[in-house]
C-alpha positions in Angstrom: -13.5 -0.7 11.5 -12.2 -2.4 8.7 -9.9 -5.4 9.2 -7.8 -4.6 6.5 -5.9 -2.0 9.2 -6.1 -4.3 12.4 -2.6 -5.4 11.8 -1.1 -2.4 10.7 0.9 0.2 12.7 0.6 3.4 13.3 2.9 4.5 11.1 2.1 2.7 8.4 -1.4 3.6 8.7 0.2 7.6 8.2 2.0 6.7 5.6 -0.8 5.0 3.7 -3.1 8.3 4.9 -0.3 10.1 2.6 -0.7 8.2 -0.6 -4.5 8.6 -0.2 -4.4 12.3 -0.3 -1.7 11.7 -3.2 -3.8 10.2 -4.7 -6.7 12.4 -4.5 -4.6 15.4 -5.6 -4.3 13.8 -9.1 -5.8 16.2 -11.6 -6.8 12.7 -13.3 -9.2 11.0 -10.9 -12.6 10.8 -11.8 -15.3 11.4 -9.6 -16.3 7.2 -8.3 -11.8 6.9 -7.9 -12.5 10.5 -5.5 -15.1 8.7 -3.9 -13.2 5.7 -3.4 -10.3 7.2 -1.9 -12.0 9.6 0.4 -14.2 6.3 1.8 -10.6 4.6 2.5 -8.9 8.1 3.6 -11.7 8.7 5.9 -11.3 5.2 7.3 -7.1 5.1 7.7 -7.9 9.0 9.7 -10.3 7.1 12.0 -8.1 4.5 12.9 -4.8 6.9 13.4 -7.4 8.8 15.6 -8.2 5.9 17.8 -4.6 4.4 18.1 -3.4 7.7 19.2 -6.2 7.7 21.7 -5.0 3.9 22.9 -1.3 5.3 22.9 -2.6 8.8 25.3 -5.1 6.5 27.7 -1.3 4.4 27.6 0.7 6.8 28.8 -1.8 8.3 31.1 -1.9 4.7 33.2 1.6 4.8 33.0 2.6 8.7 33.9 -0.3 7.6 36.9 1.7 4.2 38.2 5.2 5.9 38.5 3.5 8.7 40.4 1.6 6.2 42.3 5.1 4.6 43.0 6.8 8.0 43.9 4.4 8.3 46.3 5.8 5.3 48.7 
C-alpha cells in the first residue's frame, strides 16, 4: 500500500476515488493519463476496501463485548 493514503480518512479516500473516475471520464485523456489514473484509482478502491474491513472486524469485537457483557 502506498503511504501517500496512510493518513487519510475514509472519506476522503472516497472522495478522491470520485475525482479519479472524473477524471477518467474526460473525453480528453490520453491513453499513459488513463493508465495513470486507473493505477491510483485501483489503489484509493483497495484501501476503502480494507478500511471498511478494519471498521466491520471493529464493530464485530464490539457488537461481541456488549453481548459478552449482557450475558452477566
Amino acid at each position: 500500500m502506498n503511504d501517500i493514503y496512510e493518513n487519510m480518512s475514509y472519506e476522503q479516500a472516497v472522495d478522491e476515488l470520485s475525482r479519479v473516475v472524473s477524471n477518467m471520464e474526460r473525453s480528453d485523456a490520453t491513453l499513459e493519463e488513463l493508465l495513470k489514473l486507473y493505477e491510483e484509482g485501483s489503489r484509493l478502491a483497495v484501501f476503502c476496501a480494507k478500511k471498511l474491513d478494519d471498521a466491520k472486524k471493529r464493530a464485530a469485537e464490539i457488537a461481541g463485548a456488549l453481548s459478552a457483557e449482557a450475558e452477566i
